[in-house]
C-alpha positions as CSV (number, residue, x, y, z in Angstrom):
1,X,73.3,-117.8,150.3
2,X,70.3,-118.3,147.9
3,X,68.8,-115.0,146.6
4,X,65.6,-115.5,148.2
5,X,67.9,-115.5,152.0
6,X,69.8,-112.7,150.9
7,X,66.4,-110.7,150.4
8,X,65.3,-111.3,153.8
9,X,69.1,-111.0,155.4
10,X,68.3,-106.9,153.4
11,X,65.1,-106.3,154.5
12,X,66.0,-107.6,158.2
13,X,69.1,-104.8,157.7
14,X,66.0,-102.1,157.0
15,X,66.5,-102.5,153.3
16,X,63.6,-102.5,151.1
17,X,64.4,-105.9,148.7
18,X,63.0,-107.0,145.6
19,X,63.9,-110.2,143.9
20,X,63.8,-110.2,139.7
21,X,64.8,-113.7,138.9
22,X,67.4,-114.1,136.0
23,X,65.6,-116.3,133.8
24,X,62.7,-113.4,133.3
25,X,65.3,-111.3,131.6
26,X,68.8,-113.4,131.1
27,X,68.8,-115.0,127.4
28,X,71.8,-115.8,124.8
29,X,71.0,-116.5,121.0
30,X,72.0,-119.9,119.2
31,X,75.5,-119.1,119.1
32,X,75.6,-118.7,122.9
33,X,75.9,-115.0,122.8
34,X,73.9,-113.1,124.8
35,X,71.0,-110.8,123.6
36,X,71.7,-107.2,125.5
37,X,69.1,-105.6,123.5
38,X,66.3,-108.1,124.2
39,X,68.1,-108.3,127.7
40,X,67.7,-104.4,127.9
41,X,63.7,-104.2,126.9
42,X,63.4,-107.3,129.3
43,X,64.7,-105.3,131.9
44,X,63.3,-101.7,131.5
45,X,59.6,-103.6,131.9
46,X,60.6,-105.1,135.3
47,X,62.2,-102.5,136.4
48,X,59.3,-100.0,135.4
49,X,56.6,-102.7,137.1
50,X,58.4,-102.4,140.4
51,X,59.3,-98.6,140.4
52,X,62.0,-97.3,141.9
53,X,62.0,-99.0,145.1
54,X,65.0,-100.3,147.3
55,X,67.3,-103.0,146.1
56,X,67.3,-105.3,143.5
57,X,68.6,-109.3,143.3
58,X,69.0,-111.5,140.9
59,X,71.0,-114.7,140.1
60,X,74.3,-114.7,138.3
61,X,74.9,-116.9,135.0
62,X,71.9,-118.3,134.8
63,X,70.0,-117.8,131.4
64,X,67.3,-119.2,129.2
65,X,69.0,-120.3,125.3
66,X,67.8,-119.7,122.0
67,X,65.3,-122.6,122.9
68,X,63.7,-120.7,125.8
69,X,65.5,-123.9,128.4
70,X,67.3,-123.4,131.2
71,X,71.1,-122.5,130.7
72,X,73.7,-120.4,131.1
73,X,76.2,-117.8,130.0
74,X,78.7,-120.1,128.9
75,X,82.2,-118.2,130.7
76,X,82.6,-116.1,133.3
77,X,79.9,-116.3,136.1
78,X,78.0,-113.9,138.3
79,X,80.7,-110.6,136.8
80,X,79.9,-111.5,133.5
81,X,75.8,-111.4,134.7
82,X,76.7,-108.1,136.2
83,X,78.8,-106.4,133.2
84,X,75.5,-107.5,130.8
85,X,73.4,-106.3,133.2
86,X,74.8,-102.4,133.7
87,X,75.4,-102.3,129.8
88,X,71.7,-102.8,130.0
89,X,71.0,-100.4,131.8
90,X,73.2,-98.1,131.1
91,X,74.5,-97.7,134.7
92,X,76.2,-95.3,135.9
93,X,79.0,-97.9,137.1
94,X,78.9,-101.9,137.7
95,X,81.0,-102.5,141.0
96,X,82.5,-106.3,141.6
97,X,83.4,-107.5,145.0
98,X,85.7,-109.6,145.9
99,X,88.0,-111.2,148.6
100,X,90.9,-108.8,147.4
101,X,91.3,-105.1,147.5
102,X,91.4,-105.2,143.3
103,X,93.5,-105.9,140.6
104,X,97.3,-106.2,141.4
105,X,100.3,-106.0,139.3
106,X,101.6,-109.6,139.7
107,X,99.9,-113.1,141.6
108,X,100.3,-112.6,145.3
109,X,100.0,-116.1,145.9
110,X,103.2,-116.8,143.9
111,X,105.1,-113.4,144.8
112,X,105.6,-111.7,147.9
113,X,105.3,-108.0,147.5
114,X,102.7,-106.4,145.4
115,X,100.4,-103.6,144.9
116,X,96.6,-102.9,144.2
117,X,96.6,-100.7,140.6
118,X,94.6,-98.2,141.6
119,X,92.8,-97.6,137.7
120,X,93.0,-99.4,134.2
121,X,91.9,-98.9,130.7
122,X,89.5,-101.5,129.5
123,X,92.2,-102.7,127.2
124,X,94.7,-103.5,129.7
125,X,91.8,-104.9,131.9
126,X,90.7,-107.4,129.4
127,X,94.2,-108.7,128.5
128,X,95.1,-109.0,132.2
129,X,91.6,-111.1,132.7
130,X,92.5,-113.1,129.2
131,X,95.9,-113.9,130.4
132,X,95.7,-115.3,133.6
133,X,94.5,-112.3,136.2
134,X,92.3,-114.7,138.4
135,X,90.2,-111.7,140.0
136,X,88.3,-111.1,136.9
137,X,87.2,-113.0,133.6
138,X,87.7,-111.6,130.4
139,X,84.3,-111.9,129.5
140,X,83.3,-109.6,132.1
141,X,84.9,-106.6,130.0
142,X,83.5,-106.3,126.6
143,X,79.9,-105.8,127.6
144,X,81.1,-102.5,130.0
145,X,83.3,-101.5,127.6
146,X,81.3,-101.4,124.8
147,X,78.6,-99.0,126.3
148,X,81.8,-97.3,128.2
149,X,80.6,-98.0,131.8
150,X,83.2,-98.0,134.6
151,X,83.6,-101.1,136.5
152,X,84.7,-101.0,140.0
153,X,86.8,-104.3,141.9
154,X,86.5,-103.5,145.4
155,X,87.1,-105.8,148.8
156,X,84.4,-107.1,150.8
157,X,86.7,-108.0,153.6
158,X,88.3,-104.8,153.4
159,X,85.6,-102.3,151.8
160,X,86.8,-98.9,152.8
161,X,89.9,-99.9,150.1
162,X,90.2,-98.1,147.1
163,X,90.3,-101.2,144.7
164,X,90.8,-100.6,141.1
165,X,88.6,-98.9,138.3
166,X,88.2,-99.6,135.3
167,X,87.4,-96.9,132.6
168,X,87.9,-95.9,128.9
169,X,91.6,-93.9,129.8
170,X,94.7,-95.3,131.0
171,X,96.6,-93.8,134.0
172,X,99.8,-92.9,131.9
173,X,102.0,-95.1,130.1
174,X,104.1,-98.3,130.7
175,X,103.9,-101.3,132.5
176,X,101.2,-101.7,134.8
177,X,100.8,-105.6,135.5
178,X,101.9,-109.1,135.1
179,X,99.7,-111.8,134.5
180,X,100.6,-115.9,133.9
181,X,98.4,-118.2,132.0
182,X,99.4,-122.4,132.7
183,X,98.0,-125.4,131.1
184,X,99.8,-124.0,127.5
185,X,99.9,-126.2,124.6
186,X,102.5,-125.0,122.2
187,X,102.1,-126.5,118.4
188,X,104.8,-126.0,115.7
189,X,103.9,-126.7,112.0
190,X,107.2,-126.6,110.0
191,X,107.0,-127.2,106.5
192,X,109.2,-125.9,103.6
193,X,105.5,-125.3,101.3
194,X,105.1,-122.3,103.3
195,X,107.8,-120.4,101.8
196,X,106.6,-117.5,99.4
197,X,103.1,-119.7,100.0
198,X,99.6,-118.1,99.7
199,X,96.8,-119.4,102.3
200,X,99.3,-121.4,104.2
201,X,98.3,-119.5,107.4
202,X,94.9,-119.3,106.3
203,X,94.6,-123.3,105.9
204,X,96.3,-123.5,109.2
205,X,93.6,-121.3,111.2
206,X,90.6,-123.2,109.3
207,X,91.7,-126.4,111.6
208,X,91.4,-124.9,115.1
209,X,88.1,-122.8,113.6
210,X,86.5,-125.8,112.4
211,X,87.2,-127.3,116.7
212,X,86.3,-124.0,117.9
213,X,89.7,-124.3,119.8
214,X,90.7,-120.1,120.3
215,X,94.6,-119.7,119.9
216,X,95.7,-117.6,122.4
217,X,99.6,-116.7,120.9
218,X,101.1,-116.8,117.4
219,X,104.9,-116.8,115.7
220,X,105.5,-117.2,112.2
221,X,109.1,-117.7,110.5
222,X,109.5,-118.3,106.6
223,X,109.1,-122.0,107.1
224,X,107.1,-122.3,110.3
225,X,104.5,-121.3,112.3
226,X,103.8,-121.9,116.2
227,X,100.9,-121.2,118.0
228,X,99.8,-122.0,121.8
229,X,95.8,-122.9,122.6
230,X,94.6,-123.8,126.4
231,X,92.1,-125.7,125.2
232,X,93.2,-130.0,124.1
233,X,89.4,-130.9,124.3
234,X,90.0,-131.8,120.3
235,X,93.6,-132.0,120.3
236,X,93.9,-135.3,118.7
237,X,91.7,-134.3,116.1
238,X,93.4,-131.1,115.5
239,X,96.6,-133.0,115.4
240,X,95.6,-135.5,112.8
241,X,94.6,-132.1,110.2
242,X,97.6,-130.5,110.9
243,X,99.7,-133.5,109.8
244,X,99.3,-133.0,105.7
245,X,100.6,-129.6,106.2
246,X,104.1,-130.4,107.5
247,X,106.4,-131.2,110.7
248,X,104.0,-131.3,113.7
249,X,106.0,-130.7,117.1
250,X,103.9,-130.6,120.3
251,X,105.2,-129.2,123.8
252,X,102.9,-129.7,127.0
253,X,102.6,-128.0,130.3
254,X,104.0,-124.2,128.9
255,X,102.5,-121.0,130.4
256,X,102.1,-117.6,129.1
257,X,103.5,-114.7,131.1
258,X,101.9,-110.8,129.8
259,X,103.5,-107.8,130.6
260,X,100.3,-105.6,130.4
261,X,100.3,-101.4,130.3
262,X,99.3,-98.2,128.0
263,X,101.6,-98.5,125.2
264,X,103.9,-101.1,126.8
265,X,104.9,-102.5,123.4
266,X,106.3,-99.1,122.4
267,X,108.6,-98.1,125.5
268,X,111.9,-99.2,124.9
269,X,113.0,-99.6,128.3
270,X,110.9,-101.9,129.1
271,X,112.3,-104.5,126.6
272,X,115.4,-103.7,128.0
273,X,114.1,-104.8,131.8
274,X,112.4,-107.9,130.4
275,X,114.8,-109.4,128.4
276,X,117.6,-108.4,131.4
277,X,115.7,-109.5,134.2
278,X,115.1,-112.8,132.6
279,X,118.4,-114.3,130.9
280,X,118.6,-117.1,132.7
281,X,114.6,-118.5,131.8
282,X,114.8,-120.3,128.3
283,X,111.9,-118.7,126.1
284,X,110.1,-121.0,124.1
285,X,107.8,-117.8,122.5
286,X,107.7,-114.3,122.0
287,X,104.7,-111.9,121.0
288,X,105.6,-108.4,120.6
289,X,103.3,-105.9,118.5
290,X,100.2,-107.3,118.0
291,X,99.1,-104.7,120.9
292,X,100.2,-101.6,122.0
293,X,99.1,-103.2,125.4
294,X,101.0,-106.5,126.0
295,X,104.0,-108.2,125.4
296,X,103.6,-112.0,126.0
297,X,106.4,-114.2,126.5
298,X,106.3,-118.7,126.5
299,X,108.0,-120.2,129.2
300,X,108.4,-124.0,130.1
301,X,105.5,-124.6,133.3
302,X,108.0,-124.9,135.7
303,X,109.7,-121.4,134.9
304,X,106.5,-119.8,135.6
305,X,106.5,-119.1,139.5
306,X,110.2,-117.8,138.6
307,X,109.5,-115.7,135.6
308,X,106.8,-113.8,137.5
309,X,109.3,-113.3,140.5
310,X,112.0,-112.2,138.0
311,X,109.8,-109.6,136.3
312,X,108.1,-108.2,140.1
313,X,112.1,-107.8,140.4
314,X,113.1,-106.0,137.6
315,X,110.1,-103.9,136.0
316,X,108.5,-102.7,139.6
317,X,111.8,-103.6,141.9
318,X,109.8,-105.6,144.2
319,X,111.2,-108.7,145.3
C-alpha cells in the first residue's frame, strides 16, 4: 500500500492523516551515513508547520545523498527509517511491527518450540540482529540506542501480544537467544613470519579495509590467523593480497551460530551446556571474550539446522 492509500485508508478509519514525504527530511552524507542532526532540524520545521495534528506517514529507506539525488539508506529498510526517525525526535519509544509476536530465542522455522523474549538490552539486540535474527536488522539499533529510546517488536496479526522491548538494561543474566548467520566464508592465512611479528594482523586487516569487506569473526594462533566475512563481492581480489602473506586456505558455505545474553561469556555453565550439547557437530571456529554478550561458534552449512536444534535442547530444554 503506497503512502498516499494509507492516508486515505486513516482518514476513512476517522483518523486525521498527514503525509511528510521522506525525501523533505531523509539525507546520508558522502560516506552513506546518515545526517540525524540535519535529519533532526529537517524534521522539527515540518513538524512545527503542520502542528500537532493526527498522524503522520512517511516512506521507509528512501533518502536524498550527499548530492541532493534520490537514494537510499544503504541497509536495513523501513526499521532502520524508523530508528533514525525517533532518535530525531527524541521519541518517547519507536514501536516495529511485524508478522511475529517479537524476538524469539532461536529460528522457528528451523526449530519447533520456542518462545518470544519478553525484553533485551540494546547490546544483546544488536548482536542477535548482526548475527542472523531475521526479525530485525542490525542497523536498526544504533540510532535508538544512542539517544537511549526503547524500541518495541510487536505483532500485527496478533497485536494484543506482549512482543519484545528493547531498552538500555538487560533482564538478568545468561543466555537469552540463539541466532545462525549462513553464507560464511571462512579464510585461514598461515604463515610462520607471524611469529613474535609486529603489524602482521595489522597488514592483514588493511586488505579487507581497502574492499570495504566487514569481518564478522576472528581467531589468531602464533602462526595463523582465520577470519570469516559474508560478503565474496571482492573475494578474488582479496584472495590475490592475502597470498604474499602466507598459506591461504578457503572454506565455503560455513554459518555462524551466537549464543547471545547479559554476561553470557562470563557464566560458566553455560560453556559447559554448549560444548555438551554439541559433541557430536565438528567446530571449524570459536569466539569467546570479545563480548560479554555472545559466544559465537563456526559450523560447516549443513550442521547449521542441527546445531540450533542441539543448543534449543540443551541451554533452554526445548526440543
Amino acid at each position: 500500500m503506497s503512502t498516499k492509500l494509507f492516508c486515505v485508508f486513516l482518514e476513512e478509519a476517522g483518523v486525521e492523516a498527514t503525509l511528510v514525504p521522506a525525501l523533505d527530511f531523509m539525507s546520508i552524507d558522502e560516506y552513506e551515513e546518515p545526517e540525524i542532526p540535519r535529519i533532526k532540524t529537517k524534521l522539527s520545521a515540518l513538524l512545527e508547520k503542520h502542528g500537532n495534528k493526527g498522524v503522520f506517514v512517511t516512506q521507509g529507506y528512501i533518502c536524498r545523498n550527499a548530492r541532493g539525488e534520490v537514494d537510499n539508506l544503504k541497509r536495513g529498510g523501513s526499521d532502520y527509517s524508523a530508528s533514525l526517525i525517533g532518535a530525531a525526535i527524541q521519541a518517547k519509544e519507536v514501536q516495529i511491527w511485524t508478522d511475529i509476536d517479537g524476538m524469539h530465542n532461536n529460528d522457528p522455522r528451523v526449530v519447533k518450540k520456542t518462545f518470544p523474549i519478553e525484553q533485551l538490552s540494546f547490546d544483546e539486540a544488536a548482536e542477535l540482529a548482526y548475527f542472523g535474527a531475521k526479525i530485525l536488522h542490525p542497523a536498526s539499533i544504533w540510532p535508538a540506542q544512542h539517544f537511549n529510546i526503547p524500541v518495541k517488536l510487536l505483532n500485527t496479526m496478533q497485536p494484543e501480544a506482549k512482543g519484545t522491548i528493547i531498552t538500555e538494561l538487560p533482564s538478568g543474566d545468561g543466555a537469552k537467544a540463539i541466532a545462525a548467520k549462513d553464507g560464511i566464508i571462512a579464510i585461514k592465512i598461515k604463515s610462520s613470519r607471524m611469529l613474535l611479528a609486529y603489524g602482521f594482523l595489522r597488514k592483514i586487516f588493511e586488505v579487507f579495509e581497502k574492499y570495504r569487506t566487514p569481518i564478522d569473526m576472528i581467531t589468531t594462533s602464533e602462526v595463523a590467523v582465520s577470519i570469516t566475512i559474508d560478503n565474496q563481492t571482492h573475494l578474488d581480489q582479496i584472495l590475490k593480497e592475502l597470498q604474499p602473506f602466507g598459506t591461504v586456505e578457503l572454506d565455503h558455505h560455513q554459518a555462524i551460530v551466537s549464543i547471545v545474553g547479559n554476561e553470557v561469556a562470563a557464566t560458566p555453565s553455560i560453556l559447559k551446556k554448549l560444548f555438551d550439547c554439541l559433541n557430536e557437530v565438528p567446530l571449524r571456529m570459536i569466539s569467546y571474550g570479545g563480548s560479554r554478550h555472545n559466544i559465537s561458534i563456526l559450523v560447516g552449512g549443513q550442521y547449521k539446522d542441527k546445531t540450533l536444534q542441539l543448543l534449543n535442547k540443551g541451554l533452554f530444554n526445548l526440543e
